[in-house]
N, C-alpha and C positions, 0 to 999 in steps of 0.2 A: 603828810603827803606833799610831795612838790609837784605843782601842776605844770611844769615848764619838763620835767620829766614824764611825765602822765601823758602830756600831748605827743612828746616824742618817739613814746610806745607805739601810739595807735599811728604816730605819720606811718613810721616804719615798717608797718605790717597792714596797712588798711588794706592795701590788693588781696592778702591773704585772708582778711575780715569780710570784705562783702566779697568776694568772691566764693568762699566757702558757705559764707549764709545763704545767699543766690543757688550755689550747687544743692545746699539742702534742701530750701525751699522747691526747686525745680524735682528735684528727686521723689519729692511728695506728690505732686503730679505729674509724672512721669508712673507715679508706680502705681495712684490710683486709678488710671488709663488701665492698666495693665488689668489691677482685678477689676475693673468693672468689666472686662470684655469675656472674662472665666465667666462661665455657667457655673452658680451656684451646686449644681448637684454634681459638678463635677471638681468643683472644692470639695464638697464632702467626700466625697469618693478618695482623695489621696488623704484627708484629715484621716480615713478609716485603717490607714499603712503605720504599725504601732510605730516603725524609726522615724518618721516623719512627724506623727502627734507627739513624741515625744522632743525632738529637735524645736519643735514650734514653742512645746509649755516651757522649755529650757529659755527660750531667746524671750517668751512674752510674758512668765512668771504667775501663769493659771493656761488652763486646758481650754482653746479656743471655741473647741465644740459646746462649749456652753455658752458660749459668744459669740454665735452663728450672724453677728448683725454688720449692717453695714459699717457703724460706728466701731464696734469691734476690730474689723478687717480694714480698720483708715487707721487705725492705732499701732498697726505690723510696720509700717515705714518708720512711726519713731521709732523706732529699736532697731530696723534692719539695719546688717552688718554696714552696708555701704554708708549709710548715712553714721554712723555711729565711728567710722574709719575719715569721713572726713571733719570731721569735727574732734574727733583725738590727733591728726593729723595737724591741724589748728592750733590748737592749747600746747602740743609740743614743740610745736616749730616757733612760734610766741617767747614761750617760757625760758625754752632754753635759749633763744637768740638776745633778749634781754635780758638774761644774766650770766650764764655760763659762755655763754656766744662770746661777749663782754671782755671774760678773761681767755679766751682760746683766741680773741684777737688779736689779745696785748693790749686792748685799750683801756682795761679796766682799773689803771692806774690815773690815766687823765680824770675819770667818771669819780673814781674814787677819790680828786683832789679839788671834787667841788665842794662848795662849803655845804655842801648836806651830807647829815648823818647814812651810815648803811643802813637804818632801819628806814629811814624816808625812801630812801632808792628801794629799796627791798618792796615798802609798803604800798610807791606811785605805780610800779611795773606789776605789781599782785590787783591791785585797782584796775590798774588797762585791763589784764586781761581779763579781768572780772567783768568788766563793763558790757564785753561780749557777749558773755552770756544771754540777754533779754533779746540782744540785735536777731542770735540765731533763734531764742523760744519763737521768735513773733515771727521770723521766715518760715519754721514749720509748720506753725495754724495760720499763717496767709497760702501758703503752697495748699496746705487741708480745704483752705476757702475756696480758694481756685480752682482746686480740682473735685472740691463738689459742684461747684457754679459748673462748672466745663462738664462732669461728665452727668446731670442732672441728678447726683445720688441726696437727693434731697430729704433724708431718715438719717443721715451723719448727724449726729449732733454735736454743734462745733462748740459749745460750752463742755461737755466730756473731756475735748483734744485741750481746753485750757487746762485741765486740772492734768493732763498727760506732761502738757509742755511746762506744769509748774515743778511738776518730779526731772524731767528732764534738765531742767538749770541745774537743780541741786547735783546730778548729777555732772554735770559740767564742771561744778563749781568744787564735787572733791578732786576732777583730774585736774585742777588747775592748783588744787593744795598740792595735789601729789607731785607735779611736774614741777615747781616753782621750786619744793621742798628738795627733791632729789637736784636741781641745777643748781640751785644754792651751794649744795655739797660738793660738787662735782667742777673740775679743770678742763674738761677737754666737754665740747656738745656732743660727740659722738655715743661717748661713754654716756653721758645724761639722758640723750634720746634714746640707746637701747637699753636702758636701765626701765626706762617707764614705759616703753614696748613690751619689756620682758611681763614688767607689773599687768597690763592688758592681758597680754594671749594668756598669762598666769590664769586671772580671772575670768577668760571667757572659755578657755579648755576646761578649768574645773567647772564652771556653770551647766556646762553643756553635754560633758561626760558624767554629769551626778543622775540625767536623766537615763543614762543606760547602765548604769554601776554604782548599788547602792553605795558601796563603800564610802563614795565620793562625796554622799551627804551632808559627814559629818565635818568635814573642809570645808563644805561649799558658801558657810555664813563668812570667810574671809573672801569672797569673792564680791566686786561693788558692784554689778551685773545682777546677782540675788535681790537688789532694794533696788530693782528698778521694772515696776512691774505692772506696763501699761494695763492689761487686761483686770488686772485687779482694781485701776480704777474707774475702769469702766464699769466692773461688777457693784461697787461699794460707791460709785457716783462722789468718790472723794477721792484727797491725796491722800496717800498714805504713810503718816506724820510719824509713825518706829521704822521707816523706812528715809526719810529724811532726816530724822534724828542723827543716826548711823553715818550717812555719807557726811553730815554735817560736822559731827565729831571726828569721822578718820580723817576728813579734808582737811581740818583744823590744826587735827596733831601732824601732817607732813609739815603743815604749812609755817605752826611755829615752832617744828624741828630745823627748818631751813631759816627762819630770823634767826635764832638763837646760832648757826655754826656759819651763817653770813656777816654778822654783825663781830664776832669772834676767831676769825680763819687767816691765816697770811694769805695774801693772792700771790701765785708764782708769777716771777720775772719771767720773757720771752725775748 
């Protein structure tokens, strides 16, 4: 690793860094404002609407209604779409602007004539972004802190949301194989960033359509959405370790599919 490149990652993008951790963290309390102000029997009442229970077990990876608790109902913001769009928003805009960014500026000639290898450059900018990772786990169990503190939900228990926020890196940490993996590949950012957009809505249509169409099931273990399944740690009071296995291995192989065709590739002239 070059840590003179390492730091130039994170100068570059840090408004994007706390900013986006801040957004998350706020989004946690903002949203447990929200249920705490729903009357519980009238959460039951729409859990009882089959397209609705079933949209819910698709996004939180077990059947809420068996997880009527407040801890339960604090664990829907990690997964919810919003927060899960700004923090892929994050990792892509990172990934590709440190490497693909790189040659679609033309500068990737200068970067490439310093005396460090492509696998150091490769390795320092895969490190920054990885680095993230803890900034935003620890933004959404302090935003969990806060907004039990603020809305008095004092039955959360905020040891559950670490073991939520310890799946949720992992999770992080395969879109940052995957986006790293694919800019690596790729000449133009545009191409790169709708290439791992595509990868997303891939995975979150089949996740979400296998709850209405069984068909869809037997797809649905390619989707990284599937091994992300807050309410089952709630259920099982652990992480769930064939579930980070998974992400850990696909994140791995984008990740040294992209060393291996960076370290090997001509960069185009501009």
């Amino acid at each position: 690793m070059n840590l003179a490149l390492f730091n130039k990652t994170l100068r570059d993008h840090w408004i994007f860094i706390l900013g986006g951790s801040f957004l998350m963290g706020l989004f946690v309390v903002v949203f447990m404002f929200a249920t705490n102000s729903l009357p519980m029997e009238q959460t039951k009442v729409w859990l009882d609407v089959p397209w609705i229970k079933s949209l819910i077990t698709s996004l939180m990876g077990s059947d809420i209604s068996s997880v009527m608790t407040p801890s339960g109902m604090a664990t829907f913001s990690f997964t919810h779409p919003v927060m899960l769009a700004i923090m892929i928003a994050l990792v892509f805009s990172i990934a590709s602007g440190s490497l693909v960014g790189e040659i679609d500026r033309g500068t990737i000639d200068l970067l490439a004539s310093l005396p460090i290898s492509r696998s150091r450059i490769y390795t320092s900018v895969s490190l920054a972004l990885l680095c993230c990772g803890p900034l935003m786990c620890v933004s959404l169990w302090c935003g969990a802190a806060i907004g039990r503190k603020l809305t008095g939900q004092s039955e959360i228990d905020l040891g559950q949301l670490v073991l939520v926020a310890v799946q949720f890196f992992f999770v992080f940490a395969f879109l940052c194989g995957m986006a790293l993996g694919v800019s690596a590949m790729c000449s133009r950012r545009v191409v790169a960033i709708t290439i791992c957009f595509g990868v997303v809505l891939y995975a979150f249509t089949v996740n979400v359509l296998s709850a209405f169409w069984p068909a869809l099931k037997y797809i649905s273990y390619s989707s990284f959405f599937r091994y992300y399944a807050p309410l089952k740690i709630v259920e099982s009071h652990s992480v769930q370790w064939d579930s980070v296995a998974v992400l850990s291995i696909a994140g791995a192989v984008f990740w040294m599919a992209g060393l291996i065709v960076f370290r090997r590739r001509d960069f185009p002239s501009t």
